[in-house]
C-alpha positions in Angstrom: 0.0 0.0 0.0 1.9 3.3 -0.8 2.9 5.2 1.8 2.9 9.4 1.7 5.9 11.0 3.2 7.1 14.3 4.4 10.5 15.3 3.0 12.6 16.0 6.2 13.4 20.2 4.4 9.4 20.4 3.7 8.8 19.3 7.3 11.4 22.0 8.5 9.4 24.7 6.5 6.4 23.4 8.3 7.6 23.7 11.6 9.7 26.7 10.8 12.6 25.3 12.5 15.7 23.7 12.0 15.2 20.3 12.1 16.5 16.5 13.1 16.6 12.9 11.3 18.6 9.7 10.9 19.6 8.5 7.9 20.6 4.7 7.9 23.8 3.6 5.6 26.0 0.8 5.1 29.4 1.6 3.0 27.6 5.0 2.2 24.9 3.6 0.5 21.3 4.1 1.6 19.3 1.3 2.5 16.5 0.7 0.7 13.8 -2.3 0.6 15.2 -3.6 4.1 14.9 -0.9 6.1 12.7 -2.8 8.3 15.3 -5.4 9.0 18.3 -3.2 9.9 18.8 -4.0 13.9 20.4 -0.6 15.0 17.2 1.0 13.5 15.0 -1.3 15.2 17.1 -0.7 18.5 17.0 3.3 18.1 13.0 3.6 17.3 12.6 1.1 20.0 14.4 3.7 22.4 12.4 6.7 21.0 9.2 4.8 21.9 10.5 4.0 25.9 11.9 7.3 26.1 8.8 9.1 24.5 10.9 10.9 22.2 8.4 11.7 19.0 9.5 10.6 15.7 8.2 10.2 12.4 9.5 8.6 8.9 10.6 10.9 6.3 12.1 11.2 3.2 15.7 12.5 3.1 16.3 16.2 1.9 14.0 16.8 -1.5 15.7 16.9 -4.5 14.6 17.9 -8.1 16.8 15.9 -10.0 16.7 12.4 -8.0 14.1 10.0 -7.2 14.7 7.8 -4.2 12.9 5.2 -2.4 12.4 5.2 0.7 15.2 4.1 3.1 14.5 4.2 6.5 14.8 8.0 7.2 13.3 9.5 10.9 12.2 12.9 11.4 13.5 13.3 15.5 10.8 15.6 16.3 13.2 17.7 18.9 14.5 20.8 18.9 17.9 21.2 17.5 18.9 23.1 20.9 22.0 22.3 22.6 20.0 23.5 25.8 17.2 21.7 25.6 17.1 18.4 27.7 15.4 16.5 24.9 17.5 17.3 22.8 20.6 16.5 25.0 18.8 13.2 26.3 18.8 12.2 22.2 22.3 13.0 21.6 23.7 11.4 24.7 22.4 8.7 22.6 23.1 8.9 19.8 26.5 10.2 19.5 29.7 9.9 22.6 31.2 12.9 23.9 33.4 13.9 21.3 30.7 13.9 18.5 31.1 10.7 17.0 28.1 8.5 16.5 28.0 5.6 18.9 26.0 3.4 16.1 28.0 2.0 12.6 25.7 3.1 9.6 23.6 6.0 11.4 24.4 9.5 10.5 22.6 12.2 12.8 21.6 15.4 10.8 20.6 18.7 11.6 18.8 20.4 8.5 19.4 24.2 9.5 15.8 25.7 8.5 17.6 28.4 5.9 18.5 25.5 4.3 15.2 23.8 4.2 13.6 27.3 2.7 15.8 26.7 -0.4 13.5 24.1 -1.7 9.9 26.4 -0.6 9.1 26.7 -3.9 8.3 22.7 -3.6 5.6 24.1 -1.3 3.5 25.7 -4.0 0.1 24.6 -5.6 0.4 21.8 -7.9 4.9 22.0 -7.9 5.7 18.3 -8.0 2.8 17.7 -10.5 4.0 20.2 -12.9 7.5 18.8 -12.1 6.5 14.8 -12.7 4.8 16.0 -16.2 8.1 17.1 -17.2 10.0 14.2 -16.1 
């Protein structure tokens, strides 16, 4: 059954903040049909869910000139605030003192929302449709 979801840049614009997911890679390379089968995944949405830290799957940062499937991304729905005790709580977590991520084939992003406005034109009436006729 298909699935609609939020890019993680649109979701920024939404929120109109900067703005947190996980991307899940092995080698570099995105997973893709087993998503659902990667253990540290399992392990870290698992956590979320005890810890009643919201989260959400996304799509990675939209992009006009790639199509992608779907691969696992999470929207973090915490503030990117280095004072925030959410926050802190999910970074403990996630990465060790020194900024390195404590899990092989996570990456931890921030999506600054400045960024995420580069793509608001996405956010206008009937933009993707116009964009898939022409693809």
């Amino acid at each position: 059954m298909p699935v609609l979801r939020e890019y993680i840049d649109a979701i920024g614009r939404q929120r109109q903040r900067d703005v947190l997911f996980l991307a899940f890679m092995r080698a570099e390379r995105p997973y893709r049909e087993d998503y659902k089968t990667v253990e540290v995944r399992t392990r870290i949405l698992q956590w979320f869910d005890d810890e009643l830290i919201p989260w959400q799957e996304c799509g990675p940062y939209a992009s006009e000139t790639t199509l992608r499937s779907y691969a696992g991304e999470i929207f973090i729905d915490v503030r990117f605030d280095t004072d925030d005790w959410q926050y802190q709580k999910v970074q403990a977590f996630l990465e060790h003192p020194n900024g390195t991520g404590r899990f092989e084939d996570v990456r931890f992003y921030a999506v600054p929302l400045d960024f995420a406005m580069k793509n608001a034109h996405h956010d206008e009436p009937g933009f993707w449709e116009a964009w898939a006729e022409k693809f």
